[in-house]
C-alpha distance (Angstrom), angle and dihedral (degrees) to the residues before:
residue distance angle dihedral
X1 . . .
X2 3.52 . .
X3 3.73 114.7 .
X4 4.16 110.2 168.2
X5 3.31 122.5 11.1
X6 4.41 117.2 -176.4
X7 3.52 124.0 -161.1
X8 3.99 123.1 -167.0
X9 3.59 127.4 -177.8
X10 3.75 97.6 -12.7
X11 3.78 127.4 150.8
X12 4.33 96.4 -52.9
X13 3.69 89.9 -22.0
X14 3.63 111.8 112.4
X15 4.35 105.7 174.7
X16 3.56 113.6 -16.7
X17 3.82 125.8 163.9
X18 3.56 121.9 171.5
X19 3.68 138.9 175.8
X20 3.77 128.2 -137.7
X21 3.75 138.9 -158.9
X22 3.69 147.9 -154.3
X23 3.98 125.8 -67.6
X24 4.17 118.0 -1.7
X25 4.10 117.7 5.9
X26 4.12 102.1 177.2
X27 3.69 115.7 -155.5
X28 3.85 115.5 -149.0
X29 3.83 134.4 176.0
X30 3.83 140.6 124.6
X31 3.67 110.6 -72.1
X32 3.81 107.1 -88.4
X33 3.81 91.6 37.1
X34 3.70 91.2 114.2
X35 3.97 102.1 -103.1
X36 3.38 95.3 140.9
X37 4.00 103.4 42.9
X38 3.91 82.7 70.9
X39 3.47 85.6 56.5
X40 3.53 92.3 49.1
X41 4.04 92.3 43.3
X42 3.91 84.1 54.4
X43 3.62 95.5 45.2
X44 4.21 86.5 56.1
X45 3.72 92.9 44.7
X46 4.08 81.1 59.9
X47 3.53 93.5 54.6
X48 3.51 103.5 -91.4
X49 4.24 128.6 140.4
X50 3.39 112.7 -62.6
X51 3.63 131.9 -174.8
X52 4.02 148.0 -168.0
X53 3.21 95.5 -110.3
X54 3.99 86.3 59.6
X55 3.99 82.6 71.6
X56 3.98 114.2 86.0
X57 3.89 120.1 -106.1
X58 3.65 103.2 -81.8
X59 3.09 109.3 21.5
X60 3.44 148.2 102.2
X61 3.34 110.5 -137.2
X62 3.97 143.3 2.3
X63 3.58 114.1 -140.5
X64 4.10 127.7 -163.5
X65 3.54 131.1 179.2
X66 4.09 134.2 -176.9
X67 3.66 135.1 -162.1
X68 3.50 118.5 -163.5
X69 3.85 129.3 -179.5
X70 3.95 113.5 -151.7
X71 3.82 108.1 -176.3
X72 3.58 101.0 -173.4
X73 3.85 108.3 94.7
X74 3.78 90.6 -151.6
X75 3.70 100.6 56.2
X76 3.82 106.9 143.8
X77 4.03 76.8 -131.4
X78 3.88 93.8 80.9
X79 3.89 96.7 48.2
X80 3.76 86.4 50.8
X81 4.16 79.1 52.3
X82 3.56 91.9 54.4
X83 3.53 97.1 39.9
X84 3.84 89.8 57.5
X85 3.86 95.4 44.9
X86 3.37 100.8 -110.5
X87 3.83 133.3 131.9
X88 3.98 135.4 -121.6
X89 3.38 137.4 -153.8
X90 3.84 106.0 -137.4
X91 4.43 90.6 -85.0
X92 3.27 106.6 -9.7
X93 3.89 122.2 103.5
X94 4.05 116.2 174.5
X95 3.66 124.2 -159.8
X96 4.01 122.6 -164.4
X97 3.99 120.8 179.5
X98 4.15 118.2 177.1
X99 3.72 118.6 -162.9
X100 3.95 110.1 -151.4
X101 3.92 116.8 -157.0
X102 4.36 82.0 -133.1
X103 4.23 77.0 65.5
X104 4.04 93.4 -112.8
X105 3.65 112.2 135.7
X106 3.91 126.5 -157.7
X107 3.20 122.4 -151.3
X108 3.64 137.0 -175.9
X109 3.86 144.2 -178.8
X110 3.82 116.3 -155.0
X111 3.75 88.9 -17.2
X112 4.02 96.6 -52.3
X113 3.34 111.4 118.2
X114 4.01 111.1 -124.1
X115 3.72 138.2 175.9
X116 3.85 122.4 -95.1
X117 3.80 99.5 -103.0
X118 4.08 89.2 55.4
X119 3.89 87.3 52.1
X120 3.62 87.1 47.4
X121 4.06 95.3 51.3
X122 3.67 95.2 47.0
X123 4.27 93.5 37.0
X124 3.94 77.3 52.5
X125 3.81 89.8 59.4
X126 3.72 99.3 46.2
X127 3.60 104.9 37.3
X128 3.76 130.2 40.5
X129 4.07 110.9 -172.2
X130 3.97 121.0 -154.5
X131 3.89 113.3 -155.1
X132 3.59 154.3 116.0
X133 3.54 90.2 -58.9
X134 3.98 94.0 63.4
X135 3.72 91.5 40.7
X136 3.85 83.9 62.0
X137 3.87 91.3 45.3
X138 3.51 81.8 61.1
X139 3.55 104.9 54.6
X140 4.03 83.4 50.8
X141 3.77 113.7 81.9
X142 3.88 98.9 -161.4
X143 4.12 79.2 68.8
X144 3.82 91.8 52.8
X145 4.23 97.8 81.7
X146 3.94 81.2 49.7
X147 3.34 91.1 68.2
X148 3.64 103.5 35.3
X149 4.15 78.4 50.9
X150 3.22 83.8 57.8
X151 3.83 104.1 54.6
X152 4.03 85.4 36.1
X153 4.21 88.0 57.2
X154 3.96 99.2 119.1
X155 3.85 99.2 46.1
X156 3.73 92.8 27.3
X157 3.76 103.6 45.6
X158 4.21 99.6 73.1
X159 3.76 87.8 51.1
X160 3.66 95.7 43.9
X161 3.56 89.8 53.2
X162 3.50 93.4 52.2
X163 3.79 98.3 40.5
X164 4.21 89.9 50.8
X165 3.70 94.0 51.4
X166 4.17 89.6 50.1
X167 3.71 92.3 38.8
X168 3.85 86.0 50.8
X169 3.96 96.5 54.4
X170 3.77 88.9 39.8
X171 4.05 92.3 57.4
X172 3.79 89.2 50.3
X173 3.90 94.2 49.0
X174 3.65 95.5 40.5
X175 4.68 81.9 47.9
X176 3.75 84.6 59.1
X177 3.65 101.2 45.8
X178 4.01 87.0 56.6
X179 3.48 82.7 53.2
X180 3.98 96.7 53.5
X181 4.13 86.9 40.5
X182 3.41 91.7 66.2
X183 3.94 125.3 125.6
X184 3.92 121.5 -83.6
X185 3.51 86.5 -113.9
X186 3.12 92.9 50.6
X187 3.44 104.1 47.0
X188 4.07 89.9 48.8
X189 3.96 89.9 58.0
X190 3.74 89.6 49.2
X191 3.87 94.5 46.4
X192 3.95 91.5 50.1
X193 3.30 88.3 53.3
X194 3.39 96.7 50.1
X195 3.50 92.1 52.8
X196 3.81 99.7 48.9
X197 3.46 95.5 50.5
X198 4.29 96.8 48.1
X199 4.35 83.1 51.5
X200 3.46 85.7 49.4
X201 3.84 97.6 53.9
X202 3.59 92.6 37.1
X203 3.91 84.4 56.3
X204 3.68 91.8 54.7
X205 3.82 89.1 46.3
X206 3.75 88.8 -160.9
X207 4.01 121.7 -158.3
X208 3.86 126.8 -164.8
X209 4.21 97.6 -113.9
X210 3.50 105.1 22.3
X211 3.84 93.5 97.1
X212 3.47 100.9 57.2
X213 3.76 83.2 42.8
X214 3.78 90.1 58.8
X215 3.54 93.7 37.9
X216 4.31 91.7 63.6
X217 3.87 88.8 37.7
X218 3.78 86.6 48.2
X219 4.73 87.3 53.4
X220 4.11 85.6 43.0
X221 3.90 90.6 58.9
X222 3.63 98.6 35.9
X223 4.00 82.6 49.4
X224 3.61 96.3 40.9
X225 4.68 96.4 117.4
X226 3.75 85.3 49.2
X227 4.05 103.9 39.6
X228 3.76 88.3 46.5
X229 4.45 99.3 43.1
X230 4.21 91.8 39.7
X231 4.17 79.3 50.4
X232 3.70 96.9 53.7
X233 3.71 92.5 49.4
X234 3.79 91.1 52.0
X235 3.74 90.0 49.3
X236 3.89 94.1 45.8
X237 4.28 87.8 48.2
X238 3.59 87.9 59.9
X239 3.96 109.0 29.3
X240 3.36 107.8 30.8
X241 3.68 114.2 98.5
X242 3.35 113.3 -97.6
X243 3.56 96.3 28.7
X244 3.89 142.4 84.8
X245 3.77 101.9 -25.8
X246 3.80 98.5 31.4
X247 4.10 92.4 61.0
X248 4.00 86.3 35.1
X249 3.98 90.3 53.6
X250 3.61 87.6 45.5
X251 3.55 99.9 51.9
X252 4.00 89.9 46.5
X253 3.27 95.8 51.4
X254 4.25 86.1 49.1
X255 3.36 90.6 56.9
X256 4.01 105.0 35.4
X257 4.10 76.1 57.6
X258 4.28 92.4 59.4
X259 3.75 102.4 38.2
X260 3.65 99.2 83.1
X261 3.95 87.6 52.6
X262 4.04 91.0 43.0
X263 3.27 128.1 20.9
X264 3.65 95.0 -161.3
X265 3.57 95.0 83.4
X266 4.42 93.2 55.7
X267 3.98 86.8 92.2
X268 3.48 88.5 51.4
X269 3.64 105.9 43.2
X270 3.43 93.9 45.9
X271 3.36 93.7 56.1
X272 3.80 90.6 51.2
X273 3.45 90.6 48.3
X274 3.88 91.2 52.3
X275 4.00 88.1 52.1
X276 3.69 91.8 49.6
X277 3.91 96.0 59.3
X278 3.76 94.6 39.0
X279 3.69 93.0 56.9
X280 3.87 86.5 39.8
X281 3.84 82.9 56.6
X282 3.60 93.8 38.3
X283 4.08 89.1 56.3
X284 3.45 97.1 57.8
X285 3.52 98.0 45.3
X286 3.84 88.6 54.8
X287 4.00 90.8 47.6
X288 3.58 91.8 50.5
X289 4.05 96.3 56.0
X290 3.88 86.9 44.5
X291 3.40 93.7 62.8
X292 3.62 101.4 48.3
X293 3.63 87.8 44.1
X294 3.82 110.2 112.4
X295 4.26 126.4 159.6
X296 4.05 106.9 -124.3
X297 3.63 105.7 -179.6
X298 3.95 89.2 176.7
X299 4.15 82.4 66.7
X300 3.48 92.8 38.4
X301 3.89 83.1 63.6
X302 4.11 98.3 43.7
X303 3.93 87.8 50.0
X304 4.36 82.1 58.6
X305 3.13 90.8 50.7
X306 3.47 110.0 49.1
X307 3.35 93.1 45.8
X308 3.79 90.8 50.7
X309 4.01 84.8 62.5
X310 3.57 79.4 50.9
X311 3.63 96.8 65.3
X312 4.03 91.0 34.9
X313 3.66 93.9 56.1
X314 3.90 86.3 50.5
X315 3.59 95.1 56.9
X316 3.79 96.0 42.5
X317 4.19 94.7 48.3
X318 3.39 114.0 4.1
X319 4.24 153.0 -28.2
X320 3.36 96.8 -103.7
X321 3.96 138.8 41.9
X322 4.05 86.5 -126.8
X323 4.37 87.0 52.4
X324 4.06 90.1 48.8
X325 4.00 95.8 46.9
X326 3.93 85.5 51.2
X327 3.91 86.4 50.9
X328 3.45 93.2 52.9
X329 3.67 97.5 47.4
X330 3.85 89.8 46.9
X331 3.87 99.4 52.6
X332 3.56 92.7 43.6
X333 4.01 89.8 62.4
X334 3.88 90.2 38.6
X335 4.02 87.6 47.5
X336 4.38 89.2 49.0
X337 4.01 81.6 42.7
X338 3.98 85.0 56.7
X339 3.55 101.1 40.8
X340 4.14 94.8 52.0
X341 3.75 87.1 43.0
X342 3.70 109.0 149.1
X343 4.06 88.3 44.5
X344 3.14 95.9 44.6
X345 4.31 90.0 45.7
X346 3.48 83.4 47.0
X347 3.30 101.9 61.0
X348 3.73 99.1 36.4
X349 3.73 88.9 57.6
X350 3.26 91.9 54.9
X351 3.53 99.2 51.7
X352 3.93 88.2 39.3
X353 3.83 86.7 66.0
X354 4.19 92.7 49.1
X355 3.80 87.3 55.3
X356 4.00 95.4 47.0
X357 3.88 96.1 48.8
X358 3.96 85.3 46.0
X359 4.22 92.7 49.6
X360 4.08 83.7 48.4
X361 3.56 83.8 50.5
X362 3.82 95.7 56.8
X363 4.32 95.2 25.2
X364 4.39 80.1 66.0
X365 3.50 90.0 53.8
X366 3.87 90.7 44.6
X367 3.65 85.1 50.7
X368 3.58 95.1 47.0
X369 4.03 95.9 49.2
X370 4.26 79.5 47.7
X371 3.66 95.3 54.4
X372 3.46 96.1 44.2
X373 3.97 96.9 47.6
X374 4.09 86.3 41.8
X375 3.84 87.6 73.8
X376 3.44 94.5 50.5
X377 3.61 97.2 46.3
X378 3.98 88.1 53.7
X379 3.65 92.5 51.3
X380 3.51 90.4 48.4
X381 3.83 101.8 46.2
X382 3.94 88.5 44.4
X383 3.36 91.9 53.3
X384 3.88 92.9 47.6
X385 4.16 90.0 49.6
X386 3.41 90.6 51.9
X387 3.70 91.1 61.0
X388 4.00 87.7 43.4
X389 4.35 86.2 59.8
X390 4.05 88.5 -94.6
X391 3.58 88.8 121.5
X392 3.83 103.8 145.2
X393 4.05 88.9 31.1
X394 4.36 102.6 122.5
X395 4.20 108.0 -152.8
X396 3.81 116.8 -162.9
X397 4.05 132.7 170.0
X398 3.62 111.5 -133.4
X399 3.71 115.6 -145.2
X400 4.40 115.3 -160.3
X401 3.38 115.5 175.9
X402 3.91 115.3 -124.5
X403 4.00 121.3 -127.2
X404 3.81 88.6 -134.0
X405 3.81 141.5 14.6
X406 3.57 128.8 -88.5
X407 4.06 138.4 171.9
X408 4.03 86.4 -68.0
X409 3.57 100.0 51.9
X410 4.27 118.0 -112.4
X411 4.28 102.1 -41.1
X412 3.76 127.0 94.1
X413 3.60 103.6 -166.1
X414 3.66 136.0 -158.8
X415 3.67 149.1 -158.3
X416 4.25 111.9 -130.9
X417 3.83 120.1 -177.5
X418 3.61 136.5 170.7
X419 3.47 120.9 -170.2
X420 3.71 104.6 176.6
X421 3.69 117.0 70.4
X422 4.15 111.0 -113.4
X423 3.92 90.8 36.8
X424 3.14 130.5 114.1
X425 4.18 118.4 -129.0
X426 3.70 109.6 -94.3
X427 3.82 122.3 178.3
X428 3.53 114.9 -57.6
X429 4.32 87.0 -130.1
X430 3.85 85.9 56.1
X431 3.85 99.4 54.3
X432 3.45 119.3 7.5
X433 3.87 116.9 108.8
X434 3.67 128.0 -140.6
X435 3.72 90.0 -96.4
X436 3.72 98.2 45.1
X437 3.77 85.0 42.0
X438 3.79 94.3 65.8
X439 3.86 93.6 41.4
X440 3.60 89.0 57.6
X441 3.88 91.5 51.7
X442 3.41 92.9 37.3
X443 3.98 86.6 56.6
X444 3.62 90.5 47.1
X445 3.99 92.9 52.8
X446 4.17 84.4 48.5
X447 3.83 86.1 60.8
X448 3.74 96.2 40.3
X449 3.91 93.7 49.9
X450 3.83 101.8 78.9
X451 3.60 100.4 46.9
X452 3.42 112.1 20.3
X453 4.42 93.4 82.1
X454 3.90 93.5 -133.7
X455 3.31 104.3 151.9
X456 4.00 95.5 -158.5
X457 3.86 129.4 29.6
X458 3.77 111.8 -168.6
X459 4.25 116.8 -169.1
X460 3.89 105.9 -147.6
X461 3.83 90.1 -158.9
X462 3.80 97.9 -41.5
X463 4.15 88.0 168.3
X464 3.21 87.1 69.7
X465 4.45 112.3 147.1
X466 3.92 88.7 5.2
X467 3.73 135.5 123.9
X468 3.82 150.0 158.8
X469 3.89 118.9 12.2
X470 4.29 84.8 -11.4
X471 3.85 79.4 68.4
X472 3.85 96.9 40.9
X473 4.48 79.2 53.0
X474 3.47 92.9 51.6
X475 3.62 102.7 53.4
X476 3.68 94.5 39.4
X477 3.95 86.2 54.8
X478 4.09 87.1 45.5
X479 3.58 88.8 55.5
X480 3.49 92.6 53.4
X481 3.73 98.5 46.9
X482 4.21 76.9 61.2
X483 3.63 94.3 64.1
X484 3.94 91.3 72.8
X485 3.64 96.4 26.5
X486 3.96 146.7 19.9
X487 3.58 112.6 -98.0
X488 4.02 131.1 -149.5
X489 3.40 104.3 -166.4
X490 4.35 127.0 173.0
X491 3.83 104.3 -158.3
X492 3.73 137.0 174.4
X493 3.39 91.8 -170.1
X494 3.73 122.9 104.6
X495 4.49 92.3 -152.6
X496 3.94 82.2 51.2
X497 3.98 91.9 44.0
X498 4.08 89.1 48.2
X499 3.86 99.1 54.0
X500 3.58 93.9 53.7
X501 3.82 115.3 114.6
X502 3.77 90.4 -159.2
X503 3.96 117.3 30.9
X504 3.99 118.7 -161.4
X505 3.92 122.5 -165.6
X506 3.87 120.4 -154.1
X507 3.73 121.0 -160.9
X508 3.28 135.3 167.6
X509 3.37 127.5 -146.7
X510 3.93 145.4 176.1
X511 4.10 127.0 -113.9
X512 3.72 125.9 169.1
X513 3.68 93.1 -17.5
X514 3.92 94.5 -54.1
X515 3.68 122.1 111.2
X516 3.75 112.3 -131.6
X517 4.21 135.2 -167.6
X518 4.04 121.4 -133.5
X519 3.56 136.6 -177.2
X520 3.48 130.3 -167.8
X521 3.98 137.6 168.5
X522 3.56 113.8 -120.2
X523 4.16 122.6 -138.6
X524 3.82 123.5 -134.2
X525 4.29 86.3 -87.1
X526 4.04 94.7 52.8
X527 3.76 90.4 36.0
X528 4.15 86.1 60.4
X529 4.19 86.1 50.8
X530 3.72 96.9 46.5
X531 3.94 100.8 50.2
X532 3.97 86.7 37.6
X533 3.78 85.2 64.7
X534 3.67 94.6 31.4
X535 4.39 82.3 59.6
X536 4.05 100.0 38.3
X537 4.48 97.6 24.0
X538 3.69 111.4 -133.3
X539 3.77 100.9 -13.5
X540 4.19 107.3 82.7
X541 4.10 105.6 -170.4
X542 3.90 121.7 -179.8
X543 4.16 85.3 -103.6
X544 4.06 92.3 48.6
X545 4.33 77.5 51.3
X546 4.09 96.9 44.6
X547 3.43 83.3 42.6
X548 3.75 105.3 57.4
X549 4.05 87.1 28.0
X550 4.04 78.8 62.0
X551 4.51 93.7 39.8
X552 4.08 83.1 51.8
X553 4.10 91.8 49.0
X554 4.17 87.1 51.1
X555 3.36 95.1 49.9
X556 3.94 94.1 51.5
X557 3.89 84.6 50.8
X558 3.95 96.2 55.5
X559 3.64 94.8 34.5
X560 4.05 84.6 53.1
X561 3.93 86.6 57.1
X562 3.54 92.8 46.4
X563 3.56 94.7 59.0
């Protein structure tokens, strides 16, 4: 679960840290107050979009961290750890993301840093978010064999596997087929091409190190007056009599003189001696590159050149001499591909077939395992409507059969309701309303809690278009989704508000002309005050208090049977 959470710089938050419990945390506040930009700072410590504007006026950078506690030793969560190299601290998992106003974002896991789509895959795990967004997913039926996927995951996951690594070899086979299908024309163009551009490499006859060989040959030549007078004087300095190794000599042969009468001075002279017979060394080395130094302006010129087919060769195939070499290799096997065409078609066709009666093989089990699961899942969701006052609603999955294969195998499914008795089910886009929309997700999420391993569930607003005892069913059913797992939820609904066993207010308030983000749990006494004005709006009346004193008390009962 999610047990701190600190926002910095985010939207009108300024510095916000805030620590969260077990089962249902309600957040209230007028609208405006900023509820939902913690959502959104959550949702971007997960791994979802973020943005510069995110990042308060003036500053640099927003910053938001997470702690989360996962006591379950075999959460999926801490193979996806492993798999991603990082370390864990027997429950606790850390997330950090940093917003830069140059639109980088850092993010980290347990203090490694790691790229956005990790964050996202192990945010994914931790935290599932309820909002507009999946409201919409709903009303989209491409998204519906997601979730029926979803509620299929333990029978349907081996298959899947298997059927997405086929499917994925099969899409790349049946790519280069289209390829060797081409037109004559076509095919002509693309095998001249071919050809031009493997002479042209072989031309170049590029090697891995020779440019930044020719490159310091190329600063030698260029160099050449001052490498060969700054030489001379070094030689001179050394050799010349009267100079380096002359007073060196002298003072070795000083001190060789003294050391049998003190052997203070060994150190010394041996040291001396040392230096004498490196820079004796040293001279000859010099005097031997001086006189094979020579100025060739006619090489000067080849090294430009090649190394001006260098840089053409990178801007015809590739950045670097490792990216070209790869090129070259590559069109060479598409170019013998080309030439042997109708074998090579041939055979690929061949094989193409194989691999599409084996993915129908494994897309009828997938459809199978669907099937099977679909009647479940309608059981399931109509019994969970039923206790949200959808009694006569009637919830089918609609298989079709698709006239080719895609990533999902051969169904299209789809969601049908009815929800007024004597008509048939239609699609759920078609005639749901807004409140029957987030019943039926709300339903779906019920289902989802106890096996999925999300550790947090946060409703954006789920009550959305709801009132009266629909309200009463939805935050009963909210409170039981908390049994197996923390819930977030942001309610304007005084029955949600009263079955929360932790109760957060949000205000937002003005100080020296900067607009600043609070949040602050409420005891029994300012619980009473906040759902009385969440019932009656601004005006709070001793009845709009007995009353939500009395909605508080009920919600303790039911929660008590719950438990």
């Amino acid at each position: 679960m999610l047990r701190e959470l600190s926002i910095r710089n985010f939207a009108i938050i300024d510095d916000l840290t805030v620590s969260f419990f077990g089962g249902l945390t309600v957040l209230t506040g007028e609208t405006g107050a900023g509820k939902s930009i913690i959502i959104d700072a959550v949702n971007i410590l997960a791994g979802g979009r973020g943005s510069t504007e995110f990042i308060r006026h003036g500053e640099k950078k927003a910053e938001l961290g997470g702690l989360f506690h996962v006591n379950n030793s075999q959460h999926p969560i801490f193979a996806k750890l492993e798999e991603h190299g990082i370390e864990s601290e027997e429950d606790t998992i850390i997330l950090r993301r940093d917003l830069h106003d140059s639109g980088k974002s850092v993010c980290r896991v347990n203090g490694k840093l790691v790229p956005l789509s990790v964050l996202r895959d192990i945010g994914g795990s931790l935290i599932d978010i309820h909002g507009q967004h999946e409201n919409q997913e709903l009303m989209d039926e491409k998204f519906h064999i997601n979730l029926l996927d979803h509620y299929a995951h333990n029978k349907l996951q081996p298959v899947k596997a298997k059927y997405d690594e086929a499917y994925e070899a099969y899409r790349q086979l049946k790519r280069e087929v289209a390829e060797l299908s081409m037109d004559e024309q076509r095919m002509a163009q693309r095998i001249d091409l071919y050809q031009f551009q493997i002479q042209e490499l072989e031309q170049a006859g590029l090697k891995i190190d020779e440019e930044e060989a020719l490159d310091e040959e190329r600063l030698r030549l260029m160099n050449f007056h001052k490498i060969f007078e700054r030489a001379n004087i070094a030689y001179s300095a050394i050799s010349d009599d009267g100079t380096g190794l002359d007073f060196i000599g002298n003072a070795m042969n000083a001190l060789e003189d003294i050391v049998a009468l003190d052997s203070n001075f060994k150190e010394a002279s041996e040291a001396v001696t040392s230096s004498f017979y490196a820079l004796q060394d040293a001279a000859y080395q010099v005097k031997n590159v001086l006189d094979d130094l020579e100025y060739d302006a006619e090489r000067l010129n080849e090294v430009e050149q090649r190394l001006a087919l260098y840089q053409t060769m990178k801007r015809k195939y590739g950045t670097t001499v490792e990216e070209i070499l790869t090129y070259h290799e590559k069109i060479e096997e598409e170019l013998s591909q080309l030439i042997n065409r109708d074998e090579t078609l041939q055979k690929n066709e061949q094989l193409l077939a194989k691999m599409e009666a084996d993915l129908n093989k494994i897309a009828e089990e997938l459809t199978a395992i669907r099937k099977e699961n679909a009647i479940k899942l309608s059981d399931a969701i109509m019994n969970e409507l039923r206790m949200l006052h959808m009694e006569k609603a009637q919830f089918i999955v609609k298989f079709e059969p698709l006239n080719q294969l895609d990533a999902n195998g051969k169904d299209f499914v789809a969601f049908y309701i009815s929800t007024n008795v004597g008509e048939p089910p239609k699609s759920l886009p078609k005639v749901a309303s807004g409140g029957e929309l987030s019943r039926m997700m709300l339903a779906l999420k019920t289902i989802f809690s106890s096996s999925n391993g999300i550790t947090s569930i946060i409703f954006d607003e789920v009550d959305t278009g709801v009132s009266g005892r629909v309200a009463q069913a939805i935050a009963e059913k909210i409170a039981a989704i908390s049994v197996n797992s923390q819930v977030l939820c942001i309610s304007h609904l005084p029955q949600v508000a009263a079955m929360a066993d932790h109760h957060y207010y949000i205000k937002k308030q003005v100080e020296h002309n900067r607009t600043f983000t609070s949040i602050t749990e409420m005891e029994e006494k300012e619980r009473i005050v906040e759902i009385s004005r969440m019932m009656s709006g601004a005006e709070i009346t001793d009845l709009t208090l007995q009353h939500a004193s009395e909605l508080i008390h009920m919600a303790n009962e039911r929660k008590e049977m719950m438990n």
